[in-house]
C-alpha positions in Angstrom: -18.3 0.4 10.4 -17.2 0.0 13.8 -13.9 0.3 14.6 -12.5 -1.5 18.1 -9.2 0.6 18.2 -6.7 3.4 16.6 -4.0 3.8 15.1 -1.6 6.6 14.0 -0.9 6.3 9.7 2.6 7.3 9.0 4.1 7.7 5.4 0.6 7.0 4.7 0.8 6.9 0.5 -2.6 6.8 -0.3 -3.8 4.1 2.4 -3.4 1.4 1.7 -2.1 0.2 4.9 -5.5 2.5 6.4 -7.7 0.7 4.3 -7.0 -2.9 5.4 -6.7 -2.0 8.6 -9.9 -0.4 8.8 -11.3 -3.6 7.2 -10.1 -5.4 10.6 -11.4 -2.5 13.5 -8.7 -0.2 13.6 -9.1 3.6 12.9 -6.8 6.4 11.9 -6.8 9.2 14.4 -4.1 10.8 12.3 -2.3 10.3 9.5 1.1 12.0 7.9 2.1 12.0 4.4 4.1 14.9 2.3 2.7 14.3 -1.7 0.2 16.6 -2.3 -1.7 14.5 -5.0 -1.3 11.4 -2.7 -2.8 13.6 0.0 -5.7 14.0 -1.9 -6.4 10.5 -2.7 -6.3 9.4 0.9 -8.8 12.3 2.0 -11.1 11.5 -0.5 -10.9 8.1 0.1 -11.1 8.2 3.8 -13.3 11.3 4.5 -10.0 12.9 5.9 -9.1 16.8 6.9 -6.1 17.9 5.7 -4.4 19.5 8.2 -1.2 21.8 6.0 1.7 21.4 8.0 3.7 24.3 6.4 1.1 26.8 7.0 0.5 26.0 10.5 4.1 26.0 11.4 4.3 29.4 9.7 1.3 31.0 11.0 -0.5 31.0 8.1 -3.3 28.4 8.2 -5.9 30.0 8.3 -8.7 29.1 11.5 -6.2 26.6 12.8 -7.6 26.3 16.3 -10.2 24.9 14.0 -8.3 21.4 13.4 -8.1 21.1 17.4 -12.0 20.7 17.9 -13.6 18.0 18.6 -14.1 14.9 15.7 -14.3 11.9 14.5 -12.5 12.6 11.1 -8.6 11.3 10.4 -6.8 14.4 10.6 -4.2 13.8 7.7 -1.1 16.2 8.4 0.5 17.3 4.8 3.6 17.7 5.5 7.1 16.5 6.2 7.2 13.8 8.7 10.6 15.3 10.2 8.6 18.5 11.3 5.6 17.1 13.1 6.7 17.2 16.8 5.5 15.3 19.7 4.1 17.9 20.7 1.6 18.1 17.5 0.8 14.9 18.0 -0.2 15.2 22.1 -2.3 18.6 20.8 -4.1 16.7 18.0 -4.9 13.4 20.3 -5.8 15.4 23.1 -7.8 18.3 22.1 -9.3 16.9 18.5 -10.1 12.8 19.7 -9.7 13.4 23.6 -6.9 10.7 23.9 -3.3 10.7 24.8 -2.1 7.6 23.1 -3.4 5.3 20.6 -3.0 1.0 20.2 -0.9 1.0 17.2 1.7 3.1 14.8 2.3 2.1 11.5 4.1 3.5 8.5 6.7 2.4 5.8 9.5 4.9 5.3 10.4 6.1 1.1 11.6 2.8 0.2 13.7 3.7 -2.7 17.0 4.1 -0.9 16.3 0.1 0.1 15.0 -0.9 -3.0 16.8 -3.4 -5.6 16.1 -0.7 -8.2 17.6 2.0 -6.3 21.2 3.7 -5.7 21.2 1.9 -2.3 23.6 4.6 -0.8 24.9 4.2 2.7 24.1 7.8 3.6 21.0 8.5 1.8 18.7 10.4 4.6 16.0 8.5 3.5 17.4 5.8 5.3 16.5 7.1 9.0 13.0 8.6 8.0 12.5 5.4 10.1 13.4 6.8 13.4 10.1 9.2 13.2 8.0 6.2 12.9 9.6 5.0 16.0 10.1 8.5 17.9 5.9 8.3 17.7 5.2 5.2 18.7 7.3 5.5 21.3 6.4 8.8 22.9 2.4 7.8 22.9 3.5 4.5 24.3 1.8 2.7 21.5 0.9 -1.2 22.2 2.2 -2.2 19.0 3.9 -0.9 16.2 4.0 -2.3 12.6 6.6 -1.1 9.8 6.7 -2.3 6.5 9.5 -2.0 3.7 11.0 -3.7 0.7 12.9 -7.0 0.4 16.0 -5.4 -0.4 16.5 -3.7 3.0 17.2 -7.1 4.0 20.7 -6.8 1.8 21.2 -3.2 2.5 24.7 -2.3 3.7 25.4 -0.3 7.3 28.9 0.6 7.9 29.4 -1.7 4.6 28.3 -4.4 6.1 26.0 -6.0 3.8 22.1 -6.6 6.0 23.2 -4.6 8.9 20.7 -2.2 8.1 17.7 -4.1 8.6 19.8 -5.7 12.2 20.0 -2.0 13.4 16.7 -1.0 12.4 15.3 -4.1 14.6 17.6 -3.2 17.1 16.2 0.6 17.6 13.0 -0.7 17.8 13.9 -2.8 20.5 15.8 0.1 22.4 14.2 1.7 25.1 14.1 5.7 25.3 14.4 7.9 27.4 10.9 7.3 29.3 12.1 3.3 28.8 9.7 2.7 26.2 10.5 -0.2 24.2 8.8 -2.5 21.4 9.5 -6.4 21.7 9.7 -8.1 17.8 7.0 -11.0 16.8 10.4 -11.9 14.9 13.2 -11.2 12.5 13.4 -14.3 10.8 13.2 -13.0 7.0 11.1 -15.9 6.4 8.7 -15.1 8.9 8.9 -11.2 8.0 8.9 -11.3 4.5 4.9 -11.8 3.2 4.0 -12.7 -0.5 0.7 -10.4 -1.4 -0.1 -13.6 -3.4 -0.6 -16.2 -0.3 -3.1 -14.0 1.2 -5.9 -13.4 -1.6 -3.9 -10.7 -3.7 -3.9 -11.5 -7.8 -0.1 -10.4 -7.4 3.6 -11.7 -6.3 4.6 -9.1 -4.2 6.6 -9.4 -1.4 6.8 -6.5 1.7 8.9 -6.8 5.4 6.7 -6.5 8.3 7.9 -6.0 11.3 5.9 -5.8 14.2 6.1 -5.1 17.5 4.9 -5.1 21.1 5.1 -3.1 23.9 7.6 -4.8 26.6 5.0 -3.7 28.8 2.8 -6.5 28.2 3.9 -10.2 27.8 1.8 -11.0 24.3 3.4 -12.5 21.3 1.8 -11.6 17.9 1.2 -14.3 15.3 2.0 -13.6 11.6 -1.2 -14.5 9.6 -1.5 -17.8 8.4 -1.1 -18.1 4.5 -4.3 -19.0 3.0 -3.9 -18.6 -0.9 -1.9 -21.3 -2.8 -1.2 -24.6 -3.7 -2.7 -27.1 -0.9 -4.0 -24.4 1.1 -7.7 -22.9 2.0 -7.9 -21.3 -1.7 -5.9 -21.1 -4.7 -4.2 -18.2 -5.9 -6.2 -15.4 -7.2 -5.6 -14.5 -10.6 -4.9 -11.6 -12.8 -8.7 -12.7 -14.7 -10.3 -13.4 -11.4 -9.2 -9.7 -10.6 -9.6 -7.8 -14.1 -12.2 -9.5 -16.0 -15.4 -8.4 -14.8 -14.4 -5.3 -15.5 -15.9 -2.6 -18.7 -12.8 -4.8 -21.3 -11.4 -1.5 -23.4 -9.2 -2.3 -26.7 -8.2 0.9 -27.6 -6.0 3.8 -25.9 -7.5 6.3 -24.9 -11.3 4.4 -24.1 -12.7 4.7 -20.7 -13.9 8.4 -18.8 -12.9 9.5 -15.2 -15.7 8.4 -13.8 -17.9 5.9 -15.5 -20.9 3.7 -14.2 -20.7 0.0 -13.3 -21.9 -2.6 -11.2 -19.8 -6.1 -11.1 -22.3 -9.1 -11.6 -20.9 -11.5 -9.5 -21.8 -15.2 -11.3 -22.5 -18.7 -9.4 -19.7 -20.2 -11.8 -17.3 -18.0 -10.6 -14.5 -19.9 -8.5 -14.8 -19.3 -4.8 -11.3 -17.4 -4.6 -12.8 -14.7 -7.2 -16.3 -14.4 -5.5 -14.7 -13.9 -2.5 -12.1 -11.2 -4.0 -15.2 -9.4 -6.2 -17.1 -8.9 -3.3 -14.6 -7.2 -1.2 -13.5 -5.1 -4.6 -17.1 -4.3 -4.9 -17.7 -3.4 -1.2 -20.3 -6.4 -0.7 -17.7 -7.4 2.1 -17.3 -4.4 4.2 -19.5 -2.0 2.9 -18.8 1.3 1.0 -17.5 4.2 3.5 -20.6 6.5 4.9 -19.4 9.1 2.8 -19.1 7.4 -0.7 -22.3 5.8 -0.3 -24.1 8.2 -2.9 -21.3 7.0 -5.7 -22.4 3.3 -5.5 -22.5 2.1 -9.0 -19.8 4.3 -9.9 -16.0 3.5 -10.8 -13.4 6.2 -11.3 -9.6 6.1 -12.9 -11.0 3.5 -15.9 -9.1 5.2 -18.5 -6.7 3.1 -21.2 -3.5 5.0 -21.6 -2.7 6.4 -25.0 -0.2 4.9 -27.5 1.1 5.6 -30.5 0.4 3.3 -33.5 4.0 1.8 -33.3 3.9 0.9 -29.1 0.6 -0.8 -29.9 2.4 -2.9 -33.1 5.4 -3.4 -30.6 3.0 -5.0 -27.9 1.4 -7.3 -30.2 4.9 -8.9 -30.5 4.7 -9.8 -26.7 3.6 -13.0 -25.7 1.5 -13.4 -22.5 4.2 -14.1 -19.8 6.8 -12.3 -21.8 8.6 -8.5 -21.5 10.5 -6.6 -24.0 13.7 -8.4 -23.7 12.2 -12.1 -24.1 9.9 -11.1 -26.6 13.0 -10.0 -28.9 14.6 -13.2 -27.9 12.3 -15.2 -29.6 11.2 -13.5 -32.8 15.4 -12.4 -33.2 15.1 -16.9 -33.0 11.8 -16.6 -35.6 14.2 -15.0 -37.5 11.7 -11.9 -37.9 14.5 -9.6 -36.8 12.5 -6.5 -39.1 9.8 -6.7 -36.3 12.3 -5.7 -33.9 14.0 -3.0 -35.6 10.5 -1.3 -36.4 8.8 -1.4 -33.0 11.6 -2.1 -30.4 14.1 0.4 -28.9 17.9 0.2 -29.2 17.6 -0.5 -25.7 15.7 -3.3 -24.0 14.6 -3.4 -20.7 13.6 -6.8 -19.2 11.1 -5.1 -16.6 9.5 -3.3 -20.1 6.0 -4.2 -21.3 5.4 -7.2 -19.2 2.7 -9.0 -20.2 0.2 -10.0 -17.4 -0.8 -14.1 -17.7 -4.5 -14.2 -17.6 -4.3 -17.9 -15.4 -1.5 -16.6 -12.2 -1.0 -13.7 -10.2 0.2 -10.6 -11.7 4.1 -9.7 -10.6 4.7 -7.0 -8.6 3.0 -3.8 -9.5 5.6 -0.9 -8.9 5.8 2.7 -9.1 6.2 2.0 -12.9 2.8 0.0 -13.4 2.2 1.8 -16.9 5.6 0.9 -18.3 5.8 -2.4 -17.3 2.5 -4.2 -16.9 0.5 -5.4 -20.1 -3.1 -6.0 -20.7 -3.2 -9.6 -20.7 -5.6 -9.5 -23.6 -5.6 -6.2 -25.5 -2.3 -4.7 -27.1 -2.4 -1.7 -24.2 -0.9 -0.9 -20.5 -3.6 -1.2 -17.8 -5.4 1.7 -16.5 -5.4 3.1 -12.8 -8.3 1.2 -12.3 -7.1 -2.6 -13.3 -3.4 -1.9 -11.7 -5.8 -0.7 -8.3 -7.4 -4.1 -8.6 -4.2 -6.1 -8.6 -3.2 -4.5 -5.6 -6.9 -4.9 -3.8 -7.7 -1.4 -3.6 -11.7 -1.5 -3.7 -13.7 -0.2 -6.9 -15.0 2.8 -4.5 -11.6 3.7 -4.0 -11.0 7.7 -5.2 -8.2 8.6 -7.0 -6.9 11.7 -7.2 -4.2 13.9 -9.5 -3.1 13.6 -13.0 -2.9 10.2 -15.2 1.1 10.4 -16.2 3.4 12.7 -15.4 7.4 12.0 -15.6 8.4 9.3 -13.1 10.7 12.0 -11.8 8.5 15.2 -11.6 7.8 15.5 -7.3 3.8 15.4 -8.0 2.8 11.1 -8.0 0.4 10.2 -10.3 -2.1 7.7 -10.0 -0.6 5.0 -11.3 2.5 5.9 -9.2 0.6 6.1 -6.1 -1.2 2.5 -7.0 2.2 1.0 -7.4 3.9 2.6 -4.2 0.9 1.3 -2.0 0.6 -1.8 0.4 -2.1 -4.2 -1.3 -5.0 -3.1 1.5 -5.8 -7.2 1.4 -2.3 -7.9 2.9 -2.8 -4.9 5.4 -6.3 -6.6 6.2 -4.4 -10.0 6.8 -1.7 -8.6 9.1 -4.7 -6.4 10.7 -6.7 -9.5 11.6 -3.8 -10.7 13.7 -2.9 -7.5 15.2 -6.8 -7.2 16.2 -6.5 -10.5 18.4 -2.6 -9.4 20.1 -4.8 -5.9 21.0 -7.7 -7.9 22.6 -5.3 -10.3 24.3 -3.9 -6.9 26.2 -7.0 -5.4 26.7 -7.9 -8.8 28.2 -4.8 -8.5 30.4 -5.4 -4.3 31.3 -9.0 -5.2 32.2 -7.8 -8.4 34.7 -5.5 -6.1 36.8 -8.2 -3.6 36.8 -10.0 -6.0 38.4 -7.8 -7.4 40.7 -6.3 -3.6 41.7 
């Protein structure tokens, strides 16, 4: 694929931001994240080198001069964000990709101290992690830079102020530094900023901030995508069975391998909003990476999780559209209040065993996809492979690390890199506009070229 310009991948999970972005032109020169199984599952992915911050720093990586040839590979630094220094960043663009600067930053900082679900403390330091995204793009003198986050930083206190937060985050990236770079804001409207996956081709309701911005050195404003899934729009919504069921249909826990082979039959009665989404799933739209070419026909994470007899009788009690909370509701109403003192917890969680309705979008898929989400057919949570799907990740997409592990243990796991993600299809809507705010400048650079 060619790609028009570059970009540097911050907090880059296991790119999904990268991927839609590459769908629209723009490249990775280098990426940053710190989980080591996330790492993984971007390089594999993305034919990226991982650079090990640690080492380096330390003196122990071994051939490290190595990283500073010349190439065309992502260099993915695994590390923490708060110890790669400009000064990393002017070797790498310089000596590995010949550059000094690149067209766009990008990153999302750990969301969890914004989230809804979280503690929301005032002085968590997760809550300037953002300032690295914005100490880079400032110092290479980006064009534009694009940060993402979760709808609750809109409500998140400062100086317990309730949404000043998200005020001072807009304002640093409107604050020149020292040099007197600066980024102007498409907007802050929340509804402007505030995307639903769902309106742009995504089987799923979630909703990200996106803030972007543009160097005050050029007079360009950027244009938020138009919506183009939903009621009187281009498309309707594309739904959970537009997204899952073409896929091998496992019953039981436990069915599925690693790695398995399939190829999705795309069928002339298919609705245009699912051929459209099976083709880019199944690489027919962009094409499979160069280096993934020879695992064509192959599909990877397709593994049910495994219950015990008395989770799969408890998720036979759930209705499509129903979790754990409303599902006792009603049969406590049927009066079949046994049911829910053999299969259901002392404790119910509304968010619980969710189950997915075949004809809408899925909710959000979260960090906690395997708790949460329900096949919308079979009495089983989804695998990797069918939460992956909901949030547009393509079939040839590798993940890496173990199934499950505790949602507290540091290493992710797939589903909890799936559910940390930007849906790539958003990324690839947003990336679309950013393409035409980068050709207006070039447009503008090569004019007073012309006239000097």
């Amino acid at each position: 694929m060619h790609y028009k310009y570059t970009s540097i991948d911050l907090f880059s999970g296991p790119g999904g931001i990268c991927t839609g972005l590459k769908w629209s032109g723009i490249k990775p020169l280098i990426a940053v994240e710190m989980s080591y199984w996330t790492v993984q599952t971007y390089a594999a992915s993305h034919d990226a080198d991982i650079f090990e911050l640690e080492k380096y720093l330390n003196g122990e990586l071994e051939d490290a001069e190595a990283y500073f040839k010349p190439s065309s590979k992502t260099l993915l630094i695994h590390g923490d964000i708060r110890e790669v220094s400009n000064s990393l960043i002017d070797k790498i663009l310089l000596e590995r990709f010949g550059v000094t600067a690149v067209d766009i930053v990008t990153g999302g900082a750990p969301c969890e101290s914004f989230s809804m679900a979280g503690n929301r403390k005032e002085d968590d330091e997760r809550n300037n992690l953002f300032l690295n995204l914005e100490r880079i793009a400032k110092h290479v003198d980006a064009k534009m830079v694009l940060f993402e986050n979760v709808k609750g930083l809109f409500s998140k206190k400062s100086n317990g102020v309730t949404g000043k937060m998200y005020q001072d985050i807009c304002d640093e990236f409107e604050r020149a530094d020292s040099n007197g770079v600066a980024f102007k804001l498409a907007s802050r409207d929340k509804d402007i900023v505030l995307l639903k996956s769902s309106n742009y081709g995504t089987p799923q309701e979630r909703e990200r901030i996106f803030l972007v911005g543009v160097n005050r050195r050029y007079d360009v404003e950027f244009q938020y995508p138009e919506k183009t899934h939903g009621e009187n729009r281009k498309y309707p919504y594309v739904t959970v069975e537009d997204a899952l069921f073409d896929l091998p249909q496992f019953k039981e826990p436990k069915e599925g391998k690693d790695e398995i082979d399939f190829t999705s039959h795309i069928k002339d009665s298919y609705s245009p909003q699912r051929k459209e989404y099976l083709a880019l799933m199944t690489g027919k739209t962009h094409g499979l990476p160069d280096h993934l070419k020879n695992r064509e026909g192959k599909l990877n994470s397709h593994i049910t999780p495994g219950h015990r007899d008395k989770m799969v009788k408890r998720l036979s009690n759930i209705l499509p559209g129903e979790g754990m909370k409303k599902a006792v509701e009603r049969l406590l109403l049927e009066g079949k209040d046994e049911i829910v003192k053999e299969y259901f917890p002392n404790k119910i969680y509304a968010a619980r065993n969710r189950r997915l309705v075949p004809n809408k979008p899925s909710f959000t898929v979260t960090s906690h996809c395997l708790d949460e989400m329900v096949h919308p057919e079979f009495n089983r949570g989804l695998t990797p492979r069918e939460a992956a799907r909901l949030q547009s990740f393509p079939d040839w997409y590798q993940f890496r690390g173990p199934y499950v592990k505790f949602h507290s243990d540091p290493e992710q796991d797939r589903y909890e890199q799936i559910g940390d993600a930007i849906p790539p299809l958003l990324a690839y809507a947003l990336g679309k506009e950013i393409i035409n705010t980068l050709n207006t400048i070039n447009s503008m650079e090569q004019n007073i070229v012309q006239i000097g």
